[in-house]
MITOR-756627 format. One record per atom (N, C-alpha, C): x, y, z; atom name; residue number from 1. Coordinates in Angstrom, 1 decimal, m for minus. Example, Ala and Ser with C-alpha at 12.3 -4.5 7.8 and 13.67 -1.06 7.14 Angstrom:
MITOR-756627
[[13.2, m5.7, 7.8], 'N', 1];
[[12.3, m4.5, 7.8], 'CA', 1];
[[13.2, m3.3, 7.8], 'C', 1];
[[12.8, m2.2, 7.1], 'N', 2];
[[13.7, m1.1, 7.1], 'CA', 2];
[[12.9, 0.0, 7.9], 'C', 2];
//
This chain:
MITOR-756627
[[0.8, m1.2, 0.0], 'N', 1];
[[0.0, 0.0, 0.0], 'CA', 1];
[[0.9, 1.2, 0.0], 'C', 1];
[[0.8, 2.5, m1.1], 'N', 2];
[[1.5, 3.6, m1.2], 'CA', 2];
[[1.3, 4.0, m0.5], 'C', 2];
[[1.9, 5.4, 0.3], 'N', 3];
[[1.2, 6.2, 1.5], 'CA', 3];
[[1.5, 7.5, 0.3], 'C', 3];
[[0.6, 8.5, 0.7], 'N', 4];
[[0.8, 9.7, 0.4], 'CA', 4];
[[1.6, 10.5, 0.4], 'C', 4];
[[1.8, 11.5, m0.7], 'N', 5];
[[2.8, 12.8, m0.1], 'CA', 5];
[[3.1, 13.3, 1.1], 'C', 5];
[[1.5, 13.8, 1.7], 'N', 6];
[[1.3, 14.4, 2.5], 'CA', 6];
[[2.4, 13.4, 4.5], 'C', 6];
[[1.8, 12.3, 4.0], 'N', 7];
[[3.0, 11.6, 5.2], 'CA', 7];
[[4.5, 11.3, 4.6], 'C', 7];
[[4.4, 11.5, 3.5], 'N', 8];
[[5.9, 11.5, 3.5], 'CA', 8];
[[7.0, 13.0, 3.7], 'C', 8];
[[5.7, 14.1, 3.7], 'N', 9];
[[6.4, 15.3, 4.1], 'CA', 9];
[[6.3, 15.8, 5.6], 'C', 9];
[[5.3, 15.1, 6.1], 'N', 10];
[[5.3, 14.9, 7.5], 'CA', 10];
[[6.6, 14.4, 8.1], 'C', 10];
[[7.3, 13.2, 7.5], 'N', 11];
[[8.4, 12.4, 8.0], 'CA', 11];
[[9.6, 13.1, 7.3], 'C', 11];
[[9.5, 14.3, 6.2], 'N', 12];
[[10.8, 14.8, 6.2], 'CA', 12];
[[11.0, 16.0, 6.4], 'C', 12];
[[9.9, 16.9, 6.8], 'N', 13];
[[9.9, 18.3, 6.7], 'CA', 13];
[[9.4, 18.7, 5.2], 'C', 13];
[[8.7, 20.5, 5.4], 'N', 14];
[[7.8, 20.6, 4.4], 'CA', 14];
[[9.3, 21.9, 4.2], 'C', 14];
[[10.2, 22.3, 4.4], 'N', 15];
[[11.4, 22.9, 4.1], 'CA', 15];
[[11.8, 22.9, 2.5], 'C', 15];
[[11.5, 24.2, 1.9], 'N', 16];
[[11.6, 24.1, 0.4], 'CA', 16];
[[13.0, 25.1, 0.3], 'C', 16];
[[13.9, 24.6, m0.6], 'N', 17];
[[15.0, 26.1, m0.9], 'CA', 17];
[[14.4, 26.2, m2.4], 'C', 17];
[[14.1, 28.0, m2.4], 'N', 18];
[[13.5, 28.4, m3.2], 'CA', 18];
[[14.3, 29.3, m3.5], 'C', 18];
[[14.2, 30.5, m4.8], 'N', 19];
[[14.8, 31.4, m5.2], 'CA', 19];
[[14.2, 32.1, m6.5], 'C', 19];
[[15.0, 33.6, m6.2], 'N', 20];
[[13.7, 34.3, m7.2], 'CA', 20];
[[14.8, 34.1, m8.7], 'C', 20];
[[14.1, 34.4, m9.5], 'N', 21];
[[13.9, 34.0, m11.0], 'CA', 21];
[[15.3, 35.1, m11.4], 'C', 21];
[[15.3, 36.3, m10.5], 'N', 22];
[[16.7, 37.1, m11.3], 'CA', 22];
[[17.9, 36.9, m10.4], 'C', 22];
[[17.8, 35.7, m9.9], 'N', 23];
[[19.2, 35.6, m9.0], 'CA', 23];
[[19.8, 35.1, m9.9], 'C', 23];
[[21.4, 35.5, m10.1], 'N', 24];
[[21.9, 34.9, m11.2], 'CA', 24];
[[22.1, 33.0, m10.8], 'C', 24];
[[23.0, 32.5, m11.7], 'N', 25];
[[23.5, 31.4, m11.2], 'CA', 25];
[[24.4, 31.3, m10.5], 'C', 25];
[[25.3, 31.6, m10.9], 'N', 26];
[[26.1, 32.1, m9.1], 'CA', 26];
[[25.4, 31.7, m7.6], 'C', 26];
[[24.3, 32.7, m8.0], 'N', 27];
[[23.7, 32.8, m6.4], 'CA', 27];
[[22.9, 31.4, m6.7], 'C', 27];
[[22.7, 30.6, m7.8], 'N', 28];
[[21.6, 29.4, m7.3], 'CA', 28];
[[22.9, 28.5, m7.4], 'C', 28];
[[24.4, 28.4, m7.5], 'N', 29];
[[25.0, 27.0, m7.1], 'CA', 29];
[[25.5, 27.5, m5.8], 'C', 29];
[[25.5, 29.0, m5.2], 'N', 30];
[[25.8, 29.1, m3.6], 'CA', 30];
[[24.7, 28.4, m3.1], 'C', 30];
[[23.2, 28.8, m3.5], 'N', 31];
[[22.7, 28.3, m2.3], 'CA', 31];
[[22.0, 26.7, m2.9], 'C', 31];
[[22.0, 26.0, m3.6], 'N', 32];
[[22.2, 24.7, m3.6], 'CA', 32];
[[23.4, 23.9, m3.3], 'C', 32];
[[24.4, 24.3, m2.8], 'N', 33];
[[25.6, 24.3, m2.1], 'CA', 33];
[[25.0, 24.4, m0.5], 'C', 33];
[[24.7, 25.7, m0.1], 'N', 34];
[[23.9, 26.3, 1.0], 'CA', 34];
[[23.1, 25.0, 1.6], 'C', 34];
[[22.3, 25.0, 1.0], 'N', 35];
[[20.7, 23.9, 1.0], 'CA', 35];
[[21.2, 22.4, 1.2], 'C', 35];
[[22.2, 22.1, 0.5], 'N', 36];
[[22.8, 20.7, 0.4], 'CA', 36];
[[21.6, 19.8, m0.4], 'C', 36];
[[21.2, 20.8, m1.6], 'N', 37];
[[19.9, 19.8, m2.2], 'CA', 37];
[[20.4, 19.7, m3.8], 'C', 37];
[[19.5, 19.2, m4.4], 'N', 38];
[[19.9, 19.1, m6.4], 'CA', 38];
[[19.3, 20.1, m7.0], 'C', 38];
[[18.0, 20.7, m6.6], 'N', 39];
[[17.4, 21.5, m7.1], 'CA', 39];
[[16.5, 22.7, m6.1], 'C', 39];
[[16.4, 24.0, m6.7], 'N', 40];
[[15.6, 24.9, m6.2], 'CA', 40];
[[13.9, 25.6, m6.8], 'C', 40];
[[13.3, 25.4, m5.8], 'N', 41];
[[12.2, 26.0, m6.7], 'CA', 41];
[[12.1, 27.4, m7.1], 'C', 41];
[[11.9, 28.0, m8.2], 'N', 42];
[[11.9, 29.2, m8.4], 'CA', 42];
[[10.7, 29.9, m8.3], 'C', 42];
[[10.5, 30.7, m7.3], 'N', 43];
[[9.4, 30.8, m6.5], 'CA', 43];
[[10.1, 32.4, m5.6], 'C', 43];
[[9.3, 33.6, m6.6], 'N', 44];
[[9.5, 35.1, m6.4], 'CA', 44];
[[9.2, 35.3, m4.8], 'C', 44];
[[8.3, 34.8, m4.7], 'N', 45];
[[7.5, 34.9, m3.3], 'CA', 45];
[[7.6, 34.2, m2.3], 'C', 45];
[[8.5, 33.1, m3.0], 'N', 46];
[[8.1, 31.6, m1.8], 'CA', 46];
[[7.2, 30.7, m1.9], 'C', 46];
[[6.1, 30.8, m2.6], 'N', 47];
[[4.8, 30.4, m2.6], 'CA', 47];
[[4.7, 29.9, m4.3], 'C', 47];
[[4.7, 31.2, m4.7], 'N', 48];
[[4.5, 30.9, m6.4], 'CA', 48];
[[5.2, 30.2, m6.8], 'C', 48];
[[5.1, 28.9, m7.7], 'N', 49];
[[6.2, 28.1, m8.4], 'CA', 49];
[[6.2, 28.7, m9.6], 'C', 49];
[[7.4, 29.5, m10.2], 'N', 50];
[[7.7, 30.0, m11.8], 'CA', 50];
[[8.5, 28.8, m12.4], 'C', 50];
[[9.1, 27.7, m11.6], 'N', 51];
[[9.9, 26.9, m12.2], 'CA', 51];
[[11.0, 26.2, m11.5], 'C', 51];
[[12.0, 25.2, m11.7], 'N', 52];
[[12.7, 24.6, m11.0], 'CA', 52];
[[13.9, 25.0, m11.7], 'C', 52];
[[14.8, 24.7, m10.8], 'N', 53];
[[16.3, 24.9, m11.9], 'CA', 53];
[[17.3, 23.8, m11.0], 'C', 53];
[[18.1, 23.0, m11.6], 'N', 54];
[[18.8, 22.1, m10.7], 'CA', 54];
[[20.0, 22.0, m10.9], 'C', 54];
[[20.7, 21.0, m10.4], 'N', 55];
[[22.2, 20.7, m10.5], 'CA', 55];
[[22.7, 20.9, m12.4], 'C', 55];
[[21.5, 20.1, m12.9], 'N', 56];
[[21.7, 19.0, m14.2], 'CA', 56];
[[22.0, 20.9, m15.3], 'C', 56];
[[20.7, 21.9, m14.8], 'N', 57];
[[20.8, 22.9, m15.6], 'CA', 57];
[[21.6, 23.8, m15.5], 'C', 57];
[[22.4, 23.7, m14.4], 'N', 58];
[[24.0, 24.4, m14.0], 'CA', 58];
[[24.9, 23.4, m15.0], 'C', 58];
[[25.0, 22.5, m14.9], 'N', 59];
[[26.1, 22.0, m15.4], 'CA', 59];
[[26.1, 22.2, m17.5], 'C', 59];
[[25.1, 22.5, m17.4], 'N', 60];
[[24.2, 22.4, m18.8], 'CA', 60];
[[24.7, 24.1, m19.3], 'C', 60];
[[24.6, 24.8, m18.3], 'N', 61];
[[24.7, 26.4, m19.1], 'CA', 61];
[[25.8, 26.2, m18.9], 'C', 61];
[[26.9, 25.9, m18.3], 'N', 62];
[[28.2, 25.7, m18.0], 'CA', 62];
[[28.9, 25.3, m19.2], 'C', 62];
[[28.4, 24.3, m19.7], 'N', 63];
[[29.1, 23.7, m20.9], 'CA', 63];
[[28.9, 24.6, m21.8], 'C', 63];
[[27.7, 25.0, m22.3], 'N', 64];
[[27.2, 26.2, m23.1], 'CA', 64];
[[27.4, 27.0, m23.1], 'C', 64];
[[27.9, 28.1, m21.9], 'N', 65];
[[28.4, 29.3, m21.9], 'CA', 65];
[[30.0, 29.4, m21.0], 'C', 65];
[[30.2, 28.3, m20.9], 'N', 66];
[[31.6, 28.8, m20.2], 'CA', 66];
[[31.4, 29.2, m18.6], 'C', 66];
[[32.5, 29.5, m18.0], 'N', 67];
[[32.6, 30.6, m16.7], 'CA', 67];
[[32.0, 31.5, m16.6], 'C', 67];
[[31.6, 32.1, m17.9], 'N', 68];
[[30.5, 33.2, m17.6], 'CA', 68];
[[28.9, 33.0, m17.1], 'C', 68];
[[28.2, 31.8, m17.5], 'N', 69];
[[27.2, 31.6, m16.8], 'CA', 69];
[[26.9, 31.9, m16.0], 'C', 69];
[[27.9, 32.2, m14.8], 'N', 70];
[[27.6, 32.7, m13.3], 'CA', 70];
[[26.3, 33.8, m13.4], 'C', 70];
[[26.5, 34.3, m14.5], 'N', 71];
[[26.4, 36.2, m14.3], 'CA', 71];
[[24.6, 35.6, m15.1], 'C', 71];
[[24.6, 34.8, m15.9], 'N', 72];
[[23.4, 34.1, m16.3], 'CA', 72];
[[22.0, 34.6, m15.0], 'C', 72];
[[20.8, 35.2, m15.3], 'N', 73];
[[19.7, 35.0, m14.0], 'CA', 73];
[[19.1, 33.5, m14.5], 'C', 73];
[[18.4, 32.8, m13.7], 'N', 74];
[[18.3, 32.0, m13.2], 'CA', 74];
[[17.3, 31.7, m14.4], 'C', 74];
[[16.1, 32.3, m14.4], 'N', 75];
[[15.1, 32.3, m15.5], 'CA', 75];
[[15.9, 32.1, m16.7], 'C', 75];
[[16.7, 32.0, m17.2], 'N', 76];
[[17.0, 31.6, m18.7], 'CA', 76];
[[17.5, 30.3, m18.5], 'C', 76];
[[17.2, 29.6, m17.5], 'N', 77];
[[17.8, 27.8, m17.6], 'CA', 77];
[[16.9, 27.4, m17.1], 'C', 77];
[[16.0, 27.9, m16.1], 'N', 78];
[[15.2, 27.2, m15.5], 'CA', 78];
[[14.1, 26.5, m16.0], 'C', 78];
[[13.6, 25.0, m15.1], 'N', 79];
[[12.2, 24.6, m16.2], 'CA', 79];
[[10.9, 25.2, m16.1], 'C', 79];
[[10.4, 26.1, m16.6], 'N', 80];
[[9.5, 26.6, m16.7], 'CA', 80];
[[8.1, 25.8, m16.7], 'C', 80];
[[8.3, 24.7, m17.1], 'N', 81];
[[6.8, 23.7, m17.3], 'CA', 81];
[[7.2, 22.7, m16.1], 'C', 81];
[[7.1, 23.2, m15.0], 'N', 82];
[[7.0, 22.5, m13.5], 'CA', 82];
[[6.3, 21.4, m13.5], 'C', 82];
[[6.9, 20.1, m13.1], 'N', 83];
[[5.9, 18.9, m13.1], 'CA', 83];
[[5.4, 19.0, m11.2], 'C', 83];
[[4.2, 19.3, m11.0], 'N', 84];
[[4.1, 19.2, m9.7], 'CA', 84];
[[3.1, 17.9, m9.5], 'C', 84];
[[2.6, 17.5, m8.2], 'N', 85];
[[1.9, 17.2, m7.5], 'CA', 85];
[[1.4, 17.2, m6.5], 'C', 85];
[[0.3, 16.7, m5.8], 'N', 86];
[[m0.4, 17.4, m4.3], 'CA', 86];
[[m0.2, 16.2, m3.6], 'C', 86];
[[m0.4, 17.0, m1.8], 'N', 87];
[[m0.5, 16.0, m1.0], 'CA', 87];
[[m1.0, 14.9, m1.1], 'C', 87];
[[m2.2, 14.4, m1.7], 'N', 88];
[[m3.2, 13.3, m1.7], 'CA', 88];
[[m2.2, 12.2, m2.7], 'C', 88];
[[m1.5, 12.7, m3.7], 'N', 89];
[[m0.6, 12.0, m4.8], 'CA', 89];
[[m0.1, 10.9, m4.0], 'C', 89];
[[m0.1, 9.4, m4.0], 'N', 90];
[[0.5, 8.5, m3.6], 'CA', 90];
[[1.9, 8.7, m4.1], 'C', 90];
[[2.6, 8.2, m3.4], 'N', 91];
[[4.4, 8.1, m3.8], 'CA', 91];
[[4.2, 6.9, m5.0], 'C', 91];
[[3.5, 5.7, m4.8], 'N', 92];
[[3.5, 4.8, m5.9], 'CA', 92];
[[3.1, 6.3, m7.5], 'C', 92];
[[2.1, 6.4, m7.4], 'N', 93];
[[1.8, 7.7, m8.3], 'CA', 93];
[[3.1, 8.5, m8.6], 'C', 93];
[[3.6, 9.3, m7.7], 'N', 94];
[[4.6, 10.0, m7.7], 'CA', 94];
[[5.4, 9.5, m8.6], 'C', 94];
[[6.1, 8.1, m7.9], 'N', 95];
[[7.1, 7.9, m8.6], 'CA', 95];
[[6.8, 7.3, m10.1], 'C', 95];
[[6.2, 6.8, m10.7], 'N', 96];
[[5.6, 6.5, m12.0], 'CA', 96];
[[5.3, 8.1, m13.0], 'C', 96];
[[5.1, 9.2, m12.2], 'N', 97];
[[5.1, 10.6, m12.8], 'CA', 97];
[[6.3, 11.1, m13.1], 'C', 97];
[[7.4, 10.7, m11.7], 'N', 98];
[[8.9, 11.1, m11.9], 'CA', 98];
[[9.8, 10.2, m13.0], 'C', 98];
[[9.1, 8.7, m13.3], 'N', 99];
[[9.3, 7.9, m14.7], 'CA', 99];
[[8.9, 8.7, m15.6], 'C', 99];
[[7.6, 8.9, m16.2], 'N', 100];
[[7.3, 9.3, m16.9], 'CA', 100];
[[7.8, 10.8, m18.0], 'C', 100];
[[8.2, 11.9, m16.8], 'N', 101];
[[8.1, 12.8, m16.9], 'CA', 101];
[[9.4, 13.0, m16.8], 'C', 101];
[[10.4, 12.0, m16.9], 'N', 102];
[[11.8, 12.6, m16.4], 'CA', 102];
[[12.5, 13.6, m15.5], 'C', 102];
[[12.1, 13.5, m14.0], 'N', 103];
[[12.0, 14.7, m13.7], 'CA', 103];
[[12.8, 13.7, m11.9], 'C', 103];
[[13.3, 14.6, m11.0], 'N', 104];
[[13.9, 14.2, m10.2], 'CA', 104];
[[13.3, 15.1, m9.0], 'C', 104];
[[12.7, 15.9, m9.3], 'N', 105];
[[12.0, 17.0, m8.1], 'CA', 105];
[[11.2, 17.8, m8.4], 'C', 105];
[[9.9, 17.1, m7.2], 'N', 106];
[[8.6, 17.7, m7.9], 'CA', 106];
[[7.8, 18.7, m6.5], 'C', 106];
[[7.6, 19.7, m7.1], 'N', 107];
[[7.0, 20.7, m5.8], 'CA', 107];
[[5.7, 19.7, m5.5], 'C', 107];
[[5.2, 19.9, m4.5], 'N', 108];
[[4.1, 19.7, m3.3], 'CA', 108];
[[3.0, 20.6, m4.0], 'C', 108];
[[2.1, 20.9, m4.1], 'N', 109];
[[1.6, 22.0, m4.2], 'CA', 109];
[[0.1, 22.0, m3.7], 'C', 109];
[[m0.4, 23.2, m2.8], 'N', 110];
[[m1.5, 22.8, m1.7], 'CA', 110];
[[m2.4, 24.2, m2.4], 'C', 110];
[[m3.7, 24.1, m3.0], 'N', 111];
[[m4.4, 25.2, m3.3], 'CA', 111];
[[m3.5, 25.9, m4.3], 'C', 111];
[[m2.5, 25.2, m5.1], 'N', 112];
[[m1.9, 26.3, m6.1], 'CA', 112];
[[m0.4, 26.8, m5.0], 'C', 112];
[[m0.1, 26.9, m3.9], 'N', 113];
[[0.8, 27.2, m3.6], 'CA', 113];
[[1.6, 26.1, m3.1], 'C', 113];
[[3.2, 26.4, m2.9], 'N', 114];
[[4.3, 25.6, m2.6], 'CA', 114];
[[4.0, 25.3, m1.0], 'C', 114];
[[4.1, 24.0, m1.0], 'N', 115];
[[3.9, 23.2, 0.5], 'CA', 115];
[[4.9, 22.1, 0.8], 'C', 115];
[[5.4, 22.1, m0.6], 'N', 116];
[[6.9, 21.0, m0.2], 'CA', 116];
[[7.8, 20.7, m1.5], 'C', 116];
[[8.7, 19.7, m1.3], 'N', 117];
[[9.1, 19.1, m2.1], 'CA', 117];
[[9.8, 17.6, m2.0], 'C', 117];
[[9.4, 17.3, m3.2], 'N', 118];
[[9.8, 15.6, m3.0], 'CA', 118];
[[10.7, 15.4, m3.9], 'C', 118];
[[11.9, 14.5, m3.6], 'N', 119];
[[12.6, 14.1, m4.6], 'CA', 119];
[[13.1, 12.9, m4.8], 'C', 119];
[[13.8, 12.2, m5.8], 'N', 120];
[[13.8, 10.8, m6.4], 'CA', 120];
[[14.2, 10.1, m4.9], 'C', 120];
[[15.1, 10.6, m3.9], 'N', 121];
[[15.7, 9.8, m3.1], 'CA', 121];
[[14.4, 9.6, m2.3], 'C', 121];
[[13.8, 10.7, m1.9], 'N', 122];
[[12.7, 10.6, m1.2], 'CA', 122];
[[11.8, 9.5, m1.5], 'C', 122];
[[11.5, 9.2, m2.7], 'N', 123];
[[10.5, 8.1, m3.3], 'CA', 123];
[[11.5, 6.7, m2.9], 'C', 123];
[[12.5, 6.7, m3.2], 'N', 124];
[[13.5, 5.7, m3.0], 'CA', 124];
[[13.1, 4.7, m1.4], 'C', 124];
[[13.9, 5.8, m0.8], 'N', 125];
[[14.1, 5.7, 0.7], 'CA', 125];
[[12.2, 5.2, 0.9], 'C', 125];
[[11.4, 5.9, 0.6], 'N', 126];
[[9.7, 5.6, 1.5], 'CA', 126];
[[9.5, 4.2, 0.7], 'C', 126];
[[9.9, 4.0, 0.1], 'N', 127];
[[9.5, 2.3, m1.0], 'CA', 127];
[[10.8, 1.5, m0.1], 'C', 127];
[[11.8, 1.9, 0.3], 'N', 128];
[[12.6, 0.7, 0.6], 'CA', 128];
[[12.3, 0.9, 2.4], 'C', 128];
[[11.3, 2.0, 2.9], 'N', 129];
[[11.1, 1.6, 4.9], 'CA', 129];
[[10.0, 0.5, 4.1], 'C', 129];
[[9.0, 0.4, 3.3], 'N', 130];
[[7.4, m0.3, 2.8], 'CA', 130];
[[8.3, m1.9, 2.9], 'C', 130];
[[9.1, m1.8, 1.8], 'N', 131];
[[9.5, m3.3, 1.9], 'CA', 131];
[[10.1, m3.6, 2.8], 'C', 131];
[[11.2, m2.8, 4.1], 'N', 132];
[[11.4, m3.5, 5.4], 'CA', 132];
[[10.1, m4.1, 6.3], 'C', 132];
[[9.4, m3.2, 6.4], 'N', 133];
[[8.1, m3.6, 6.7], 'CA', 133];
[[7.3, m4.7, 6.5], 'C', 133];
[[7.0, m5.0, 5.2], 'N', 134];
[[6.5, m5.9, 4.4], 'CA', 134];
[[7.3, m7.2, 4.7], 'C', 134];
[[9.3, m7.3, 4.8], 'N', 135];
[[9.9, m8.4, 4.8], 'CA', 135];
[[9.5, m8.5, 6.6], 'C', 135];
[[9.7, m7.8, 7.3], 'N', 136];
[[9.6, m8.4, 9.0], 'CA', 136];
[[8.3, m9.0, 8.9], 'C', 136];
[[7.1, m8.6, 8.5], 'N', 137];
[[5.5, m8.8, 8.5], 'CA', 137];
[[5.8, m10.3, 8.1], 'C', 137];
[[6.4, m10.5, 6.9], 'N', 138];
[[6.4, m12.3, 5.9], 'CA', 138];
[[7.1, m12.4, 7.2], 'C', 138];
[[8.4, m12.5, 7.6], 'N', 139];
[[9.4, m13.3, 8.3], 'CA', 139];
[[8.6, m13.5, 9.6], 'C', 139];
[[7.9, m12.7, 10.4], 'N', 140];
[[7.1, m13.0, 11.5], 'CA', 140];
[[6.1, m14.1, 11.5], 'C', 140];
[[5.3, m13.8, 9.8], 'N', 141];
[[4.4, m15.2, 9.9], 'CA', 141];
[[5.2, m16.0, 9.3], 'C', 141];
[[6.0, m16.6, 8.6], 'N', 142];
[[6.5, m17.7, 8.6], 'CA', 142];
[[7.2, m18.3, 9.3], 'C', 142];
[[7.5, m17.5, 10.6], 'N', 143];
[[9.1, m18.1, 11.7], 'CA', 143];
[[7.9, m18.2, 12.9], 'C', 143];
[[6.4, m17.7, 13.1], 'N', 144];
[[5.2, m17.3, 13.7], 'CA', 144];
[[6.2, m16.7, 15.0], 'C', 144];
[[6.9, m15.2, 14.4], 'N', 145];
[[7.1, m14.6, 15.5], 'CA', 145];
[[6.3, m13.5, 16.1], 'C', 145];
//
């Protein structure tokens, strides 16, 4: 049985690193550095999602523009067509959208506004507590402990 977003952001914090759209890139590999995360939501307000921008699109203007990217704002790499999902989204769900969709980090999103974020490891990790669970549950009834 999947459990939902909404308990899997209970068990890791609803803590989003966000950033506005004219920070250059500079300031988005300080503070994904900062954050210790792959990606930032690009979000003026905190709330609004304009887009995501990650490790993969740093490395990407990088090759494409050299050392100078730094000076790059953030909005000219960022993905603008955000794949999100809501609390009620099962992680089974989730993670079949993060197949689908090729995507590694997907905002939360509650009424239209930023409420979290999930990412591949996150789906990882909540499917591999399900099968600890699942192996002690078999090993209990078949050893009838």
């Amino acid at each position: 049985m999947s459990i939902p977003v909404s308990v899997l952001l209970e068990r890791k914090g609803r803590r989003v690193a966000t950033i506005h759209p004219d920070a250059t890139l500079a300031d988005a590999a300080a503070e994904l550095a900062r954050h210790d995360v792959g990606a930032l939501v690009v979000a003026p307000d905190g709330a609004e999602v304009h887009g995501v921008v990650s490790e993969r699109d740093l490395a990407r203007a990088l090759a494409r523009l050299g050392s100078a990217c730094g000076d790059e704002p953030v909005r000219a790499v960022m993905a603008e067509e955000v794949v999100a999902c809501g609390p009620d989204t099962t992680v089974d769900q989730l993670s079949a959208l993060m197949t689908q969709q090729r995507v590694r980090h997907v905002p939360v999103l509650e009424a239209g506004m930023l409420a979290g974020i999930v990412s591949i490891g996150d789906v990882v990790k909540s499917r591999m507590d399900e099968l600890e669970v699942e192996a002690a549950s078999l090993a209990s009834y078949v050893y009838g402990r």
